[in-house]
N, C-alpha and C positions, 0 to 999 in steps of 0.2 A: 327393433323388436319391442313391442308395446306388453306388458301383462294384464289380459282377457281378465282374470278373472284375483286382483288384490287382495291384500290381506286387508279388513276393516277391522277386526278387532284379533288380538293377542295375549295371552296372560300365559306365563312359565310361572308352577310355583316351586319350591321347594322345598323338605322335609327341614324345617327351623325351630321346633318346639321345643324349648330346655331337655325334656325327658328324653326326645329321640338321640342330642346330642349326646346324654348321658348315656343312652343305651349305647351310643358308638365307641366314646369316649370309653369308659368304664372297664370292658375288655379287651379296646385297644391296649389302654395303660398297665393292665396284667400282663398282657401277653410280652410287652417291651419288658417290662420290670422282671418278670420269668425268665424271658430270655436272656438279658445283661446280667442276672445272679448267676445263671447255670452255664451260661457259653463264655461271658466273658471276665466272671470274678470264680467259678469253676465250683460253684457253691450249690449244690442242688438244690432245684426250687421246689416246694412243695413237701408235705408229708411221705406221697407216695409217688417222686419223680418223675418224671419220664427220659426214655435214652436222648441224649442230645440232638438227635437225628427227628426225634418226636415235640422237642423242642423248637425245631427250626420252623418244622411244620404249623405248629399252632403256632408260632409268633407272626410267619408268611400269611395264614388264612386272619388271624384275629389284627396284627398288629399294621396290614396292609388293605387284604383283597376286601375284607368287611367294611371299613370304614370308605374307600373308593366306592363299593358297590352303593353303599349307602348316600354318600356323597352325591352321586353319580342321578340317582332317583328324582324324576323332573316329572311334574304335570305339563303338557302344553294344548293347550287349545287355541285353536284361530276359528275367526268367523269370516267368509268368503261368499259372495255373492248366489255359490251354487250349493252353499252346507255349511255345515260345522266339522271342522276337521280336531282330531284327539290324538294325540301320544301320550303312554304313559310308559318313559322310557325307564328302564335297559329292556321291558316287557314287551313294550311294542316297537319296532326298529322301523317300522311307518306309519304317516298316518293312518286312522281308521278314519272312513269319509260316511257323513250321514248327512245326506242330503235333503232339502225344506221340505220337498216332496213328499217324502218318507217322515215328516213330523205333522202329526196332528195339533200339538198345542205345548206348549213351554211357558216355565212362570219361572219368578226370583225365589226362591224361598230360605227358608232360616229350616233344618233338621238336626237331629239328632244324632251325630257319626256313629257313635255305640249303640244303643237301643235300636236303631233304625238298618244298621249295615254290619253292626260289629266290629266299628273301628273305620281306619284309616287306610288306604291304597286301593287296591280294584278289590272292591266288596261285591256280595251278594247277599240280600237281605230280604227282608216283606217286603218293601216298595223295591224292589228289581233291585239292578245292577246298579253301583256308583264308583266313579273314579274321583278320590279326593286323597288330597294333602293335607291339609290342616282346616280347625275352624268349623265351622256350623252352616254355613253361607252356602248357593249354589242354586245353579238352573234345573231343572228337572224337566225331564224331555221324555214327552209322549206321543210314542209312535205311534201309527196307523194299525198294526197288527197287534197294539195294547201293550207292547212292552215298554217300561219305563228304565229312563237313563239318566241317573242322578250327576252332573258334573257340579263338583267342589270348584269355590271362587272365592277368591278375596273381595272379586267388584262384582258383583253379581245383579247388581241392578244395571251396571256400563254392561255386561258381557251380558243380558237380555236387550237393550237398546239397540246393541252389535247384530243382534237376532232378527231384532224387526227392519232394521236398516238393512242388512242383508238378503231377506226376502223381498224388500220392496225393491233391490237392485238386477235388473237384466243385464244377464250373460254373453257376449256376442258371441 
């Protein structure tokens, strides 16, 4: 069994910027240290406690499922002969496929994540939607019915290259 239709380009990024670590980090490390004064040295944590039952609860959601979800958070884009395929997981648990057909024109560019989208992850902003990670970098894809599609890239002049090599590629 042969595959029609290859992957030509790939890029998985994921959330790595000191600050976001710290945002993980930060109330993980409360939530551990709350929970080992209160449950396990029997020492109430805090000004105004909580019952230990309430304890368990925030050390599970802060001390575990936060830092997994967070961990968990992945860009991935491919470029294949018939499109550009997106996941921006745990949000989207398939690709989303947009096909060349459906793209009037694409370029590399350098933006602005704040001023321009309001930040980082699936944004919506003045120039339309953007799915980004980190960085300032990224392709920007304009469809035929005018809507624009900002993808965040590390390599973003190889992930336009991927673009035009994929259009010029037939499908059998």
């Amino acid at each position: 069994m042969t595959n029609d239709n290859p992957v030509i380009y790939r890029e998985v990024q994921k959330f790595n910027q000191l600050w976001v670590r710290l945002l993980i980090i930060l109330p993980a490390a409360m939530a551990w240290y709350g929970a080992i004064e209160q449950l396990v040295y029997g020492r109430p944590y805090g000004n105004n406690p909580v019952s230990d039952q309430g304890m368990i609860t925030i050390w599970v959601i802060f001390g575990f499922l936060f830092p997994l979800f967070m961990m968990s958070i992945r860009l991935m884009v491919e470029v294949k002969a018939n499109g550009i395929y997106v996941k921006f997981f745990p949000f989207h648990l398939s690709y989303r496929h947009f096909p060349f057909e459906n793209i009037s024109s694409y370029s590399a560019i350098s933006y602005r994540p704040i001023l321009d989208y309001g930040g980082w992850g699936i944004r919506y902003g003045s120039k339309g939607k953007a799915y980004n990670i980190s960085g300032n970098r990224g392709v920007m894809l304009e469809f035929r019915n005018g809507k624009h599609l900002m993808l965040g890239s590390q390599e973003a002049e190889i992930f336009k290259m991927a673009i035009d090599q994929g259009r010029n590629k037939k499908v059998r």
